[in-house]
N, C-alpha and C positions, 0 to 999 in steps of 0.2 A: 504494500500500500504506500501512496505518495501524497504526505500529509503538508501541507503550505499553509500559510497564512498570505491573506489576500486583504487590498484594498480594495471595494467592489464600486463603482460608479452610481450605482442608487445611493450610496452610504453608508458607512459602520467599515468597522475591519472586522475579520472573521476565520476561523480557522476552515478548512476545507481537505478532502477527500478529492484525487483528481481521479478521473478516469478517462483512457483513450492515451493516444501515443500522444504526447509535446512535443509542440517545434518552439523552439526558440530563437528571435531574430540574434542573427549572430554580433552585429555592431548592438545592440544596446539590452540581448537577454528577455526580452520582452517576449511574455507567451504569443505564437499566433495559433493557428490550425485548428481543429473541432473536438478539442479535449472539451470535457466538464467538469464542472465541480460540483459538488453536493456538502453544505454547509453542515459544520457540525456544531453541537450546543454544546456550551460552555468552554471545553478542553478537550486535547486530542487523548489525553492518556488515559489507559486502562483502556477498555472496547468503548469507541466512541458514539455517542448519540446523535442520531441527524433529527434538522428541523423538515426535512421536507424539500425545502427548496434547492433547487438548480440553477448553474450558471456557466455560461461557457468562457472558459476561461479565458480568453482572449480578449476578454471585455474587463479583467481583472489587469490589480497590479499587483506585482508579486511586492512581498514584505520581508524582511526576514523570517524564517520558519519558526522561531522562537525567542520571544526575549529570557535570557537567563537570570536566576539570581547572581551568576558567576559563572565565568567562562575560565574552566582550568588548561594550561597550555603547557604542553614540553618539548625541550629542546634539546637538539644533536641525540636524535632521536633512529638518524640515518646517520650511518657512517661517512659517507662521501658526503653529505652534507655538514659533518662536522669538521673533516679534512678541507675543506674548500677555505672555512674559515678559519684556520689554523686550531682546533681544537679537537682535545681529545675525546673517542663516548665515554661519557660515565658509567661508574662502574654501577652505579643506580638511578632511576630516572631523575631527572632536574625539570623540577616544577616550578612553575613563573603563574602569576592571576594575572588577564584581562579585566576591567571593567566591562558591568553591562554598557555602558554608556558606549563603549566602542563599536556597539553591533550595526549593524548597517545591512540592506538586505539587497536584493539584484539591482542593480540597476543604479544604486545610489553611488555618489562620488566620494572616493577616497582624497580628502582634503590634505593638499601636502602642506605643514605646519613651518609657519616663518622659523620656527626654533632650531628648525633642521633642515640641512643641505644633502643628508642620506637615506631616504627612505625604499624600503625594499619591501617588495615582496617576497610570500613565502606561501605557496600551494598546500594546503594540508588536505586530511581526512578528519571529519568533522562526529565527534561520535555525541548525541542527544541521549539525557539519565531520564528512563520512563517515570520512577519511583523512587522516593526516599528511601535512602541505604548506607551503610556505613557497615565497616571489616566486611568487605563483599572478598572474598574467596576468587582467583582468577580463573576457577573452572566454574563460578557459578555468575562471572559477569555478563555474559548474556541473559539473563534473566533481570537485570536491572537497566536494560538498553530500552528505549523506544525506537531508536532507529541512525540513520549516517545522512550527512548532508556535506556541503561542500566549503570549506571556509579560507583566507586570505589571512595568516597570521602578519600583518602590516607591520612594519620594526624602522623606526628612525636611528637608523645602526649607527651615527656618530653619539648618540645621545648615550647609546645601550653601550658605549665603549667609556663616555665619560661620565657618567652619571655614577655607575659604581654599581648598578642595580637595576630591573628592566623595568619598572611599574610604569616608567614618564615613555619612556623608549615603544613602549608596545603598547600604551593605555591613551591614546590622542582618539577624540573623536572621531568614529571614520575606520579605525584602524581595525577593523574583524568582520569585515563581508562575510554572510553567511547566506546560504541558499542553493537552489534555486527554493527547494524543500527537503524532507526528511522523507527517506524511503526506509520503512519498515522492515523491508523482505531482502536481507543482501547479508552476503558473505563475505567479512571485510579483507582476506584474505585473496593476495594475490592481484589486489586491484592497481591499475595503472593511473597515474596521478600525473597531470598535463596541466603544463603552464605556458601561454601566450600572451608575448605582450606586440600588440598590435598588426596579432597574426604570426609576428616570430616565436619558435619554441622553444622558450628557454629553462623549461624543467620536464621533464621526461622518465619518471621512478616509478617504485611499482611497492605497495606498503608488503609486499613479500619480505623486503629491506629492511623492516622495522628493526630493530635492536631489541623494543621489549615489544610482547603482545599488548596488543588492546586490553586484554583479562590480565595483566600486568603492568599496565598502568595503574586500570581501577581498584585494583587489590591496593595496590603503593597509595594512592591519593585516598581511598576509603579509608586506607586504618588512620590519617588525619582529620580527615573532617569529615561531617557528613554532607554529601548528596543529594541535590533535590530535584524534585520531576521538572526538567527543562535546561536544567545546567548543562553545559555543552564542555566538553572536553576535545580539546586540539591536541592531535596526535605526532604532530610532530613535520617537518618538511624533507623532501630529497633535495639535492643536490642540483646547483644551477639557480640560487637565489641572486637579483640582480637589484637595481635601481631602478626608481620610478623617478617620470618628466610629468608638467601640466599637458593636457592635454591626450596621453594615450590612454590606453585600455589594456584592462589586463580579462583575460579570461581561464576561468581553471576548471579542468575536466577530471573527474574522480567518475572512475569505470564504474555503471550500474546505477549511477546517482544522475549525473547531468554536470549542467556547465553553468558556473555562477562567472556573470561579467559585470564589470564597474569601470566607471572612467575615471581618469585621476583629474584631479582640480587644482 
């Protein structure tokens, strides 16, 4: 199932259930083609309830798929991605917080911040927490997932060099594209993760690469904190992270999920 959050043109935001294949315009991510949607009440999690109505999506705007209460992120999460930057993998995951405030959904622009002359992107695999959880077991992390979506871990990498610590560096408005939606039904395992910046490709990895599992992330970040239904955890980047200009576009394609696009501003 491919669960969005929609801006609908009668009015209200709304979460939704799509149905039918998506096309997506390729310069700006905008749904076209004869998918629908079917509105659902209240929240997507647990089995969700519909109001009844329908919409075809193309009449919709997409939104980010979830606001979180906290967006958990880790890094050098891939080897060549931590080689590139001159650093070592950790011998255990290395965990950084996004603000919700950073989330930003298709289509919106990646604000590049006067404070910074480095800003980069960084293609990830985007993993949504169905239910409240805490000491989740990595064989029993699938059981607290609602689903994967596609996200843009943003990084003003001169700040994340002198700051001393990532919170300012990774936490700018704008800085965690997330979308198109969350697909319910997927094997996160083995998927190819593509990154384009104005049609160039300049990330190309595949989370086979990962260093820890997914069920090994949430085990390490569970036995800290607790977990709540919508908190999004970022899995980490491949290799081939570069520099953002005003004016281009980046777009990133997570195998099974779809392609989240944003322009930089």
């Amino acid at each position: 199932m491919r669960l969005a959050r929609i801006a609908h043109p009668t009015g209200g935001v709304m979460f939704v259930s799509i149905d039918g294949d998506v096309v997506l315009d390729a310069a700006t991510g905008a749904p076209t083609g004869d998918a629908q949607t079917r509105e659902i009440l209240a929240h997507p999690f647990g089995t969700p309830e519909y109001s009844g109505r329908t919409f075809p999506l193309a009449q919709a705007r997409l939104l980010a798929p979830i606001l979180p209460s906290k967006v958990v992120a880790f890094g050098r999460t891939y080897a060549d991605h931590a080689a590139e930057l001159g650093n070592a993998v950790p011998d255990e995951p290395l965990c950084f917080l996004k603000p919700s405030t950073s989330v930003v959904g298709p289509g919106a622009p990646i604000v590049l911040p006067p404070q910074s002359t480095q800003v980069s992107f960084e293609g990830e695999l985007a993993v949504v927490i169905g239910r409240p959880c805490k000491d989740v077991r990595a064989e029993d992390a699938s059981s607290v997932i609602l689903g994967y979506s596609v996200a843009n871990d943003v990084t003003a990498r001169d700040l994340q060099k002198t700051d001393g610590q990532w919170a300012r560096a990774k936490g700018f408005d704008s800085f965690c594209p997330l979308g198109p939606w969350i697909e319910t039904e997927l094997d996160p395992q083995g998927l190819s993760i593509r990154t384009e910046v104005d049609g160039e490709v300049r990330q190309d990895g595949n989370t086979s690469d990962l260093v820890f599992t997914i069920g090994e992330l949430i085990e390490w970040i569970s036995a800290a904190m607790t977990l709540l239904p919508g908190d999004v955890i970022l899995t980490g980047t491949p290799e081939g992270v570069g520099l953002l200009e005003s004016g281009q576009r980046v777009s990133i394609e997570v195998e099974g999920i779809g392609t989240l696009v944003n322009p930089v501003a």
